[in-house]
NUSEFI-866190 format. One record per residue (C-alpha): residue in one letter; x, y, z. Coordinates in nm, 2 decimals. Layout:
% NUSEFI-866190
  resn       X       Y       Z
     A       X       Y       Z
...
% end
This chain:
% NUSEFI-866190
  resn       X       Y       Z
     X    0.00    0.00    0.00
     X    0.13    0.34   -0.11
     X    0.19    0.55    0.19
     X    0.16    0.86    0.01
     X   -0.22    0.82   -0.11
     X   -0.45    1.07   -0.03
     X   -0.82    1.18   -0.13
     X   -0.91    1.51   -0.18
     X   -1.16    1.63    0.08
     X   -1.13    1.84    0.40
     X   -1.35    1.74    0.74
     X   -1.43    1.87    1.07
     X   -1.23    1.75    1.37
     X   -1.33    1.48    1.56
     X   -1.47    1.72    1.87
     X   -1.68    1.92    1.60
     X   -1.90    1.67    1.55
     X   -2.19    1.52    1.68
     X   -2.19    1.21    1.48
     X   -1.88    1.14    1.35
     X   -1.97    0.95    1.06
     X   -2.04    0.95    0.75
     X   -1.77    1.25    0.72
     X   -1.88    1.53    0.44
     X   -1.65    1.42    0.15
     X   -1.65    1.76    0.00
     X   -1.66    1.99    0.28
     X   -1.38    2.25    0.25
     X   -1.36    2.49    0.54
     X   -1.18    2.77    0.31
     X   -1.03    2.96    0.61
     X   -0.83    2.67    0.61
     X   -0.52    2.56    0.40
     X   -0.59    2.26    0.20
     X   -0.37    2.00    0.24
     X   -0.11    1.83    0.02
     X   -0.27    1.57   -0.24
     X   -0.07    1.29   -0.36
     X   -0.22    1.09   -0.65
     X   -0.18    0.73   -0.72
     X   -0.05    0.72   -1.07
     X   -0.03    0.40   -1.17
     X    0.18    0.34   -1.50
     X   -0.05    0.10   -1.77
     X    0.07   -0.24   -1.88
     X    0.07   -0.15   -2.22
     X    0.38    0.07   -2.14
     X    0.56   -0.15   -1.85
     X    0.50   -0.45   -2.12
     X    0.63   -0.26   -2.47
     X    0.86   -0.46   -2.62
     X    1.00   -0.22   -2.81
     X    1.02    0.06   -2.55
     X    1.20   -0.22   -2.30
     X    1.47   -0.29   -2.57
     X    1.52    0.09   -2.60
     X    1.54    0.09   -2.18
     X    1.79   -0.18   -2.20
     X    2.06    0.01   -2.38
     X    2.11    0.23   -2.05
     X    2.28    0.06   -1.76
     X    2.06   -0.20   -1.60
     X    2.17   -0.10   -1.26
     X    2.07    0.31   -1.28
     X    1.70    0.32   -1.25
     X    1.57    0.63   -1.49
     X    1.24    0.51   -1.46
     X    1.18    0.58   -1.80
     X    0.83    0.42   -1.78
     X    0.69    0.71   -1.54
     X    0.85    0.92   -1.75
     X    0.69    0.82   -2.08
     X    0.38    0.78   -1.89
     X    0.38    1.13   -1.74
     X    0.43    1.27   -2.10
     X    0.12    1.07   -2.24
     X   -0.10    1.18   -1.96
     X    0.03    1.51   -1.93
     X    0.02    1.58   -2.32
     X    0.35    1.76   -2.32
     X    0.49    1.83   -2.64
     X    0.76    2.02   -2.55
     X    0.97    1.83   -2.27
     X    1.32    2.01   -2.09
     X    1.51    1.69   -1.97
     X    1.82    1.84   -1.70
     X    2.08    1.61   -1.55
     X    2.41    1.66   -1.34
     X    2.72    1.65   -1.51
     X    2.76    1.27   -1.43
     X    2.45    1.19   -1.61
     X    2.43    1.41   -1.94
     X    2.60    1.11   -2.12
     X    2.30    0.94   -2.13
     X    2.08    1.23   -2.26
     X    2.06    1.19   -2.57
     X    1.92    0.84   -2.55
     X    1.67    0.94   -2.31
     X    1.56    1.21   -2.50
     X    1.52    0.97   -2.81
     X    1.28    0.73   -2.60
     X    1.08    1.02   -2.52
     X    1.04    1.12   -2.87
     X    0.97    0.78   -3.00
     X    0.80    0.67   -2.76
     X    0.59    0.94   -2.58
     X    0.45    1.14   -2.88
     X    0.70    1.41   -2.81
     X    0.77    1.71   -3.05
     X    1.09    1.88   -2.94
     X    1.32    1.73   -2.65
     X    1.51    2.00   -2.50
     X    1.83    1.92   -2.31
     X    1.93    2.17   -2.07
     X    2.34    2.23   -2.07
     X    2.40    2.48   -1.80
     X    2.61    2.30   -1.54
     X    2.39    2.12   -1.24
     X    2.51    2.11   -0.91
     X    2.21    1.99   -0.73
     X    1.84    1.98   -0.66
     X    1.88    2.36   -0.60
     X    1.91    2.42   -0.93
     X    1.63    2.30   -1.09
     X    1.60    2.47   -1.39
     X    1.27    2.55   -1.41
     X    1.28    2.91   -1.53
     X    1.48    2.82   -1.82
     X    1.24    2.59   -1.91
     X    0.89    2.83   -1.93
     X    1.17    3.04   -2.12
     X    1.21    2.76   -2.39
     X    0.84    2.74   -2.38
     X    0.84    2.36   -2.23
     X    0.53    2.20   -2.15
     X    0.71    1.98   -1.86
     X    1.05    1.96   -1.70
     X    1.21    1.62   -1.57
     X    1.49    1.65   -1.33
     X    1.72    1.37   -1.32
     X    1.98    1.24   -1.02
     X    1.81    1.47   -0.72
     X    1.52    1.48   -0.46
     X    1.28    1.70   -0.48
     X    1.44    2.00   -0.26
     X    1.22    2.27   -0.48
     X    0.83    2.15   -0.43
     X    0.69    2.14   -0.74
     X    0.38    2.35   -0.60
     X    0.70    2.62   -0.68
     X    0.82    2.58   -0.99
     X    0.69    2.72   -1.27
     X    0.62    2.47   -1.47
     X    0.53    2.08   -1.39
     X    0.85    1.94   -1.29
     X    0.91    1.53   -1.27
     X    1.17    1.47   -1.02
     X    1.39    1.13   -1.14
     X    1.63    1.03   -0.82
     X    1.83    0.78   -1.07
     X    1.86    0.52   -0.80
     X    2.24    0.33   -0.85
     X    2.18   -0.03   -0.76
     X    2.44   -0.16   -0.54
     X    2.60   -0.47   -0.35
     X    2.39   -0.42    0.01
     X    2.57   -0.77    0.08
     X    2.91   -0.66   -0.02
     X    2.81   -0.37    0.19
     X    2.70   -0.51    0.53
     X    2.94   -0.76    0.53
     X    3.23   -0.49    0.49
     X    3.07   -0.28    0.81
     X    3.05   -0.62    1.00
     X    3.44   -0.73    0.93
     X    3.56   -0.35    0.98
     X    3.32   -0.27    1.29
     X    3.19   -0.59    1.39
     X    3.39   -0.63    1.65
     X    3.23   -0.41    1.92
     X    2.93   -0.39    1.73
     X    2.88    0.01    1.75
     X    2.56    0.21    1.70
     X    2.59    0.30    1.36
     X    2.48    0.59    1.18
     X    2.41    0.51    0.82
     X    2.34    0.78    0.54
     X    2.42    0.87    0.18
     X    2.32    1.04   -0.10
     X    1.98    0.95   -0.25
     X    2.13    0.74   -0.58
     X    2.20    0.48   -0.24
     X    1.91    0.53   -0.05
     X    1.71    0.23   -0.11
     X    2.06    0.06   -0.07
     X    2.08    0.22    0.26
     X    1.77    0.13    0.39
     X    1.81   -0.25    0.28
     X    2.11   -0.28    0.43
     X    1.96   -0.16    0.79
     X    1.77   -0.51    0.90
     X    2.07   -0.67    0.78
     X    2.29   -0.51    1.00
     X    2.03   -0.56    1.26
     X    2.04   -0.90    1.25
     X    2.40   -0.92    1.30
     X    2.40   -0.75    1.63
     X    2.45   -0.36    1.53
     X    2.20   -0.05    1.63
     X    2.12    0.14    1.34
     X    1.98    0.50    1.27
     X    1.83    0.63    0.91
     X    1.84    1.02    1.02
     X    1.69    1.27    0.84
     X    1.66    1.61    0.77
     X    1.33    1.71    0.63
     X    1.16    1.80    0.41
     X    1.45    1.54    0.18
     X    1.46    1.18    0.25
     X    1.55    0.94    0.53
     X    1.93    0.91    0.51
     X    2.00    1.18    0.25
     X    2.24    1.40    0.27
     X    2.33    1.77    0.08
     X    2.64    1.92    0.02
     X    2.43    2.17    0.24
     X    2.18    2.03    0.48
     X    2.27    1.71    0.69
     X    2.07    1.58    1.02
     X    2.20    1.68    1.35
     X    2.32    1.38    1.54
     X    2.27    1.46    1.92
     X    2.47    1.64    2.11
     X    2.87    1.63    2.09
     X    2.96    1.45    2.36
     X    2.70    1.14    2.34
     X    2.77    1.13    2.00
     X    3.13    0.96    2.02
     X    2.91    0.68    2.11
     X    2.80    0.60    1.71
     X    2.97    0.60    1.46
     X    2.87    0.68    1.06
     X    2.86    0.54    0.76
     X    2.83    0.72    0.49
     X    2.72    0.50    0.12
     X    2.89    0.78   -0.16
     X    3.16    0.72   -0.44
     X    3.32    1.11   -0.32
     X    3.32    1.30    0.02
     X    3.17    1.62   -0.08
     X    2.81    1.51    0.12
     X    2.97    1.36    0.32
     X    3.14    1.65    0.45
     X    2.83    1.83    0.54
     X    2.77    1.57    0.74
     X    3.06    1.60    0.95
     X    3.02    1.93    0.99
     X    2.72    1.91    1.16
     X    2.84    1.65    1.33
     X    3.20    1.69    1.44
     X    3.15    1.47    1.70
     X    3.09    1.19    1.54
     X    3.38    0.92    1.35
     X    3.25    0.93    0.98
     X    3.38    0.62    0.79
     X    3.28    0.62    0.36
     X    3.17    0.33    0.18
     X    3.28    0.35   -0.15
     X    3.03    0.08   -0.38
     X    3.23    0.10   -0.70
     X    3.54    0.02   -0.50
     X    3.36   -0.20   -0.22
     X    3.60   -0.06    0.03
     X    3.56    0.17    0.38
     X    3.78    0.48    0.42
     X    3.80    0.67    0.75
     X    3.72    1.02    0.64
     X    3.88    1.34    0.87
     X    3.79    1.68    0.83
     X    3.97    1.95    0.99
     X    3.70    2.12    1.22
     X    3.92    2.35    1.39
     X    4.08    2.50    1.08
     X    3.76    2.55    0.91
     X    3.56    2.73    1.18
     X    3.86    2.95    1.28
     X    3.87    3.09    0.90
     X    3.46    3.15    0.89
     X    3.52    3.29    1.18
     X    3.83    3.56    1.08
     X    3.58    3.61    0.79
     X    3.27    3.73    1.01
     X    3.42    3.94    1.24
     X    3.65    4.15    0.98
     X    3.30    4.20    0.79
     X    3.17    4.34    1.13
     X    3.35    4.65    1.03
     X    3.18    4.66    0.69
     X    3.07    4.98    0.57
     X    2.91    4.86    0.23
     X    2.75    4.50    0.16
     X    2.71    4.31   -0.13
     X    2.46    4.09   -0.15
     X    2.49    3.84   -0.49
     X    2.15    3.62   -0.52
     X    2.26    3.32   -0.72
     X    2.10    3.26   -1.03
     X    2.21    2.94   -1.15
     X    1.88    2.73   -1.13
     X    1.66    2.80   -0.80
     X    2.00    2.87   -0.59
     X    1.89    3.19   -0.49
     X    1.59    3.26   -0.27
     X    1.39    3.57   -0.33
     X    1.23    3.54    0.03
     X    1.61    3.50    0.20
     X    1.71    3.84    0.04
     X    1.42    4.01    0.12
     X    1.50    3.89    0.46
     X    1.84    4.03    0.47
     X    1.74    4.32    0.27
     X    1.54    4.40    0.62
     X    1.77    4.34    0.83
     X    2.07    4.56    0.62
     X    1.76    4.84    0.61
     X    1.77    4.82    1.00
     X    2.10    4.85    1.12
     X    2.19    5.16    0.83
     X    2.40    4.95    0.62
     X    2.47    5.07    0.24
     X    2.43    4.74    0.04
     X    2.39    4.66   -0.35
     X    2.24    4.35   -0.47
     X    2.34    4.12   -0.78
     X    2.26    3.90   -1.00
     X    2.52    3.64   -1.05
     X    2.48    3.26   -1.20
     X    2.83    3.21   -1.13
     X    3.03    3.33   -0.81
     X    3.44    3.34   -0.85
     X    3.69    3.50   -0.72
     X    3.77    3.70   -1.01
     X    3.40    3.81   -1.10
     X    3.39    3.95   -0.71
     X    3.71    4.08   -0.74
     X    3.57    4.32   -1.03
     X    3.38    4.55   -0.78
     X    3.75    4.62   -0.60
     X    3.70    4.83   -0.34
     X    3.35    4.91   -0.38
     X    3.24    4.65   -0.16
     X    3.35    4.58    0.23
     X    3.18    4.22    0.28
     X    2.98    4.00    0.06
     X    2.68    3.79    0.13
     X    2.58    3.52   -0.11
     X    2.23    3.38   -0.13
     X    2.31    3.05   -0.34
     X    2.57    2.77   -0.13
     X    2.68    2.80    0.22
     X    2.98    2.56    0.07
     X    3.09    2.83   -0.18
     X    3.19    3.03    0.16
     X    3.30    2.76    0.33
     X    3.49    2.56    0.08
     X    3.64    2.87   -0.08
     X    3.60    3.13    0.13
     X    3.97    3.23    0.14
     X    4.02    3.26   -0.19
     X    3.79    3.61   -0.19
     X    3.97    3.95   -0.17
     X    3.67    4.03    0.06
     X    3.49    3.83    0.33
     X    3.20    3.60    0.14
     X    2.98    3.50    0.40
     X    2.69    3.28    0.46
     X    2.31    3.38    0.51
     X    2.43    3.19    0.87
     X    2.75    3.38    0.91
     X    2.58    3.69    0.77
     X    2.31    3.66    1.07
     X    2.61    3.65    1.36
     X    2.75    3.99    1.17
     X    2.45    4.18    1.21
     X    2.39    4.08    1.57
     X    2.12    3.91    1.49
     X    2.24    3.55    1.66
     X    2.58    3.45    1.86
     X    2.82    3.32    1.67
     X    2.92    2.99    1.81
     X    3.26    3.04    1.95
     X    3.05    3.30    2.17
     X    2.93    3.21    2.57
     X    2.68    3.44    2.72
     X    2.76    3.55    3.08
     X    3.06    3.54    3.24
     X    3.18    3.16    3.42
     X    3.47    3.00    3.33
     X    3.59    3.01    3.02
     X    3.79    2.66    3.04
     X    3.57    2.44    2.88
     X    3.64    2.53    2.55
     X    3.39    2.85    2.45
     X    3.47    3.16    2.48
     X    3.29    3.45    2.60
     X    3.15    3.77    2.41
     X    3.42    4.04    2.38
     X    3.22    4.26    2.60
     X    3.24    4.02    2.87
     X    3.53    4.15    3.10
     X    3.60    3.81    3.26
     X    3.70    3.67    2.95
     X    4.04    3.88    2.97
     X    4.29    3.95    2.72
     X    4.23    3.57    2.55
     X    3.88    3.64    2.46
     X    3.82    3.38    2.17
     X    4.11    3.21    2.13
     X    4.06    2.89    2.28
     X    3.91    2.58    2.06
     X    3.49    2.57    2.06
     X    3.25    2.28    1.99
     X    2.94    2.49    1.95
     X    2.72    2.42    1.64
     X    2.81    2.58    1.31
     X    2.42    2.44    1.15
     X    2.44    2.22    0.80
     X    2.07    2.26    0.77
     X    2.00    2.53    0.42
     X    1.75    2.33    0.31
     X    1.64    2.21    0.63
     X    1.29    2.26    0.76
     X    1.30    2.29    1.08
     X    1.64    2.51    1.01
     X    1.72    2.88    1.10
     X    1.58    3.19    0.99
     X    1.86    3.21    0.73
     X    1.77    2.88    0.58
     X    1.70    2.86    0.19
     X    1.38    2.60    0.31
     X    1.08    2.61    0.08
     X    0.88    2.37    0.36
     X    0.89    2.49    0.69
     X    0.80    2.33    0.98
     X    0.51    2.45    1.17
     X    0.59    2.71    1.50
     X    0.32    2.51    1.66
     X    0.54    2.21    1.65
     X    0.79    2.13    1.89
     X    1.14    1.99    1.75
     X    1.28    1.70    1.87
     X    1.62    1.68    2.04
     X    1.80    1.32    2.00
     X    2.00    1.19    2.28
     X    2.17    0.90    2.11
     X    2.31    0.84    2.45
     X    1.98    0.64    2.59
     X    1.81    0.60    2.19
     X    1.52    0.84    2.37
     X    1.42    1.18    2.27
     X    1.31    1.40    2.59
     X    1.06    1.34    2.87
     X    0.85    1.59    2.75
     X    0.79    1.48    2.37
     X    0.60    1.17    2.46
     X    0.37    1.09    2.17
     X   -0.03    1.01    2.17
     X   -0.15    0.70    1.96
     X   -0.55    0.68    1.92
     X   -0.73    0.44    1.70
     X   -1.15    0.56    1.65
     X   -1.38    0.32    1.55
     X   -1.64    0.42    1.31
     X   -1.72    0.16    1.13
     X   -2.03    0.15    1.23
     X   -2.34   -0.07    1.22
     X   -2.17   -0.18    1.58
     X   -1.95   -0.36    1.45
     X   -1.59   -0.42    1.65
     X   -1.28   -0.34    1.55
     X   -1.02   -0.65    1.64
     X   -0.67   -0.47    1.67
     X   -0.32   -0.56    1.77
     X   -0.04   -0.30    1.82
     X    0.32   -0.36    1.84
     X    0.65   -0.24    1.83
     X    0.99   -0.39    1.82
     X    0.98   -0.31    2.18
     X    0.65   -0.31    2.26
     X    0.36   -0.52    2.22
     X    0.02   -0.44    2.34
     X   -0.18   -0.70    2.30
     X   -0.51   -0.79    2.11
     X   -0.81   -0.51    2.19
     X   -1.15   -0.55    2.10
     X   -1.24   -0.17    1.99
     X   -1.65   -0.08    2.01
     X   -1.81    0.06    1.73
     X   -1.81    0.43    1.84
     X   -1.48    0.40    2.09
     X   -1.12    0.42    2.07
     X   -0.82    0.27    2.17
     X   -0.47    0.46    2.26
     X   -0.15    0.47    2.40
     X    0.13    0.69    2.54
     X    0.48    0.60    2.45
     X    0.83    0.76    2.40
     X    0.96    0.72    2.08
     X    1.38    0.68    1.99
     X    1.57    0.74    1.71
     X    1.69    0.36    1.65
     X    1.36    0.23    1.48
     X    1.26    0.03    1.78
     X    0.89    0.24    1.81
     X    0.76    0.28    1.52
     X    0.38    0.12    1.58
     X    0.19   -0.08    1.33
     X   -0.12   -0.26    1.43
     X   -0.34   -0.53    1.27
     X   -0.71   -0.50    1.27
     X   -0.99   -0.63    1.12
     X   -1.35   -0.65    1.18
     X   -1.68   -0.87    0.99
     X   -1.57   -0.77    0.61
     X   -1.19   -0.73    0.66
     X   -0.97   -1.07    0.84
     X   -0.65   -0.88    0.84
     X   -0.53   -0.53    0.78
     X   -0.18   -0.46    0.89
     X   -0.09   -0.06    0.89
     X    0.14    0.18    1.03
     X    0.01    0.36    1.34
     X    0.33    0.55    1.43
     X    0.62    0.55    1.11
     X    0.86    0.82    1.01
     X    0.66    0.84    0.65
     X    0.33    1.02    0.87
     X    0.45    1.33    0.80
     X    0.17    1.41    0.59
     X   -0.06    1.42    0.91
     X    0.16    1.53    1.11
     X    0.27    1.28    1.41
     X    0.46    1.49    1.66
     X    0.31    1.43    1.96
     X   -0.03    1.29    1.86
     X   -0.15    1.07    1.57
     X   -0.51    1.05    1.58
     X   -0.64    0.82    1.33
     X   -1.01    0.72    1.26
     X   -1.12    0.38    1.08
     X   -1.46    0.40    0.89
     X   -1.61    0.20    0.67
     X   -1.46    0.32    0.35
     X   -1.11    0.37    0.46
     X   -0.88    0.51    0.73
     X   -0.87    0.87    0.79
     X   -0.56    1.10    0.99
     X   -0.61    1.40    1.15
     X   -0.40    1.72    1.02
     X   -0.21    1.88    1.33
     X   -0.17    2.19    1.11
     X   -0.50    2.21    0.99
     X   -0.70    2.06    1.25
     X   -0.90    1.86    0.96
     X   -0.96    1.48    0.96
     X   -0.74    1.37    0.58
     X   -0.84    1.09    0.37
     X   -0.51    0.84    0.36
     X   -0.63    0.50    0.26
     X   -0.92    0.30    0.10
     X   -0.98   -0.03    0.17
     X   -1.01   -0.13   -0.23
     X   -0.62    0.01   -0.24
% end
């Protein structure tokens, strides 16, 4: 069953109504949002079963999954004529084949392949596209960072999963790391993800504690060159260690950025071989740093808004705009697809300090090579005043355990700042639940409370304790038979009324070892197994409640943001 299935239709809460069932199908509060819809889309047999279109398939490589036959599909029931096909540099080789399967076989009249160089998700070249006069745009080798509410034109996101050995890679982590069997953190980039998350039981069965993080809104276990999942706090997280599935260390170093903490070991899948990656913290931090404080002093900003793609967020220079309004500051913003050393180093003297609106790694990766101090929307918030910088310790106690006070804190004497720091510098750009500063097109509700790991115990706090409740309204009196349990936990067989509920309090951990699913069935139904508490209940929003209400044509969830009971499943489905 597709966890992503929903039915358009809006309904009261539960406490609104006097009878809860049957729910008004089409009754849309309109003060209300309306929530996401996902569509079951369901590719025909006549395409999964073309001979002809399979023999074309079978000239790319067997293991990189294009999923050519949603893409044809989404052409024919789209009607696009005119169809923009972008890829990363790594996959344009296989273009032009791609595009010739479309045209054969999908009824299109002119394939466009976009050229401009494709870093990421973020650039998504959408705008491009409505300029060609495209009908659709299909995005190959990322996750869909930019929602495709956003763009301007329908956009088909292709992840261009990279089968791999998930044997050859367990049993490498088990002869490397077996030996203590460590809690493992395991993460990659999205081509590996469904290696990833095959190799997790595996490695479960052999003894090891594993954690899938994520950072939403992008998948379990994927990691940017800009946004990676914070791991707990730095000194419980010397506890795990991670592995990280990539063939290069650029992702991977976002992850130990966030995560200094933590020993980061690479699994190579071309090379089927671990390598203990380092990354020099210290050095790093102490140059951002050097680069924030000099552009303290700035007289005259610069503020570039990349342009390559969606890199550059209209809403985060607005932002800044505000704040550069507010303090006085002269600034001038442009337009820049590329950002070098040399085209910055045109303006001369004009400019004191730059801020650039595109990729925190530009700074940070190449941040000394700039005439001027680049900085980050991040870095650019601690230069303002707007948020301490996190070499900085408010009041005034001892300064010995390694962060240093503000300068205008006396009792920090003459070596104000120069000792080492472990406070966070944030990988989270893209992250929902991220800063102000953050590029995020999703972001996470105020009225939600974040969670903080302790991978210490595997528990979040005492005080995010989640609420599981199961509603009958099935009607007609009849019962609803159910049986909850987690890998920890199970409780039992319950015999739910018609009209009554069952629930349960619990305190979830980030190893995988409370996520609820319960079977049930009733006079019609024998046995329905579904997930009652899962990382993929986003849609409905399971922070610390998931209410969810069984009726007699399919289960229901109620919408924490909305406060509106969503259809997610039929039974038929």
């Amino acid at each position: 069953m597709d966890p992503l299935i929903e039915k358009t239709g809006q309904h009261k809460p539960e406490s609104a109504l006097e009878t809860p069932l049957p729910l008004q199908r089409n009754a849309v509060n309109s003060s209300k949002p309306a929530p996401k819809r996902f569509v079951k889309n369901q590719i025909p047999d006549s395409i999964l079963n073309d001979a002809s279109l399979n023999a074309a398939i079978s000239v790319l490589p067997s293991n990189y999954n294009f999923e050519i036959h949603k893409c044809v599909w989404r052409v024919r029931s789209t009607g696009a004529k005119r169809v923009a096909l972008q890829f990363p540099e790594g996959l344009l080789m296989y273009s032009l084949v791609i595009s010739d399967i479309l045209t054969s076989f999908a009824d299109v009249a002119h394939c466009f392949i976009l050229g401009d160089v494709t870093y990421g998700a973020c650039c998504v070249d959408d705008l491009s596209a409505v300029a060609l006069g495209a009908d659709l745009l299909i995005h190959y080798g990322h996750s869909c960072l930019v929602p495709i509410d956003a763009t301007k034109i329908p956009c088909l996101y292709v992840f261009v999963e990279i089968k791999i050995n998930v044997d050859g890679l367990v049993n490498t982590i088990e002869h490397n790391l077996g030996s203590s069997k460590e809690s493992i953190v395991l993460a990659g980039t999205i081509q590996f993800s469904s290696a990833i998350r095959s190799a997790k039981p595996e490695l479960e069965k052999r003894g090891f504690r594993v954690l899938i993080p994520q950072s939403k809104p992008l998948s379990a276990g994927e990691v940017l060159g800009c946004t990676a999942p914070k791991i707990g706090s730095i000194a419980n997280a010397n506890e795990s260690v991670a592995v990280f599935v990539a063939d290069g260390r650029f992702h991977l170093e976002a992850f130990m950025i966030a995560n200094p903490g933590i020993k980061a070991f690479r699994y190579d899948p071309y090379l089927g071989k671990l390598f203990l990656e380092e990354y020099d913290h210290k050095g790093m931090r102490e140059t951002r740093r050097r680069a924030i404080e000099k552009a303290k002093s700035a007289k005259s900003w610069g503020i570039v808004l990349g342009t390559l793609g969606r890199q550059g967020n209209p809403k985060v220079l607005e932002r800044l705009e505000g704040k550069m309004k507010e303090k006085g500051y002269d600034y001038t913003v442009i337009l820049m697809s590329e950002i070098s050393p040399v085209r910055i180093a045109l303006f001369e003297d004009a400019v004191d300090a730059w801020v650039q609106i595109a990729c925190p790694r530009l700074s940070i990766d190449w941040g000394d090579a700039f005439l001027r101090p680049l900085l980050t929307t991040f870095e650019a918030e601690i230069a303002l005043g707007e948020i301490s910088g996190w070499w900085e310790k408010d009041g005034c106690g001892s300064c010995g355990n390694g962060l240093s006070c503000r300068e205008s804190k006396s009792c920090c004497g003459d070596g104000n700042g120069m000792k080492d720091f472990h406070g966070d510098y944030p990988m989270d750009y893209y992250a929902q639940d991220g800063g102000e500063w953050n590029s995020s097109y999703v972001k996470k509700s105020v009225r939600l409370v974040r969670r903080n790991i302790a991978p210490s115990s595997g528990n979040v706090h005492s005080d995010d304790n989640v609420h599981v409740s199961i509603k009958n309204r099935l009607g007609n009196g009849k019962n609803l038979t159910l049986h909850c349990q987690s890998k920890d936990t199970d409780l039992g067989e319950q015999n739910v009324a018609d009209g009554s509920e069952y629930g349960w309090d619990f305190t979830p951990n980030v190893w995988g070892t409370t996520l609820y699913y319960c079977g049930m069935g009733w006079e019609e139904v024998q046995q329905f197994n579904y997930d009652a508490y899962s990382f993929q209940r986003d849609f409905v929003r399971c922070i610390s409640q998931c209410s969810w209400l069984i009726s007699a044509e399919g289960i229901y969830g109620l919408n924490g943001n909305t406060g509106f009971w969503e259809f997610a499943y039929n039974w038929s489905s």
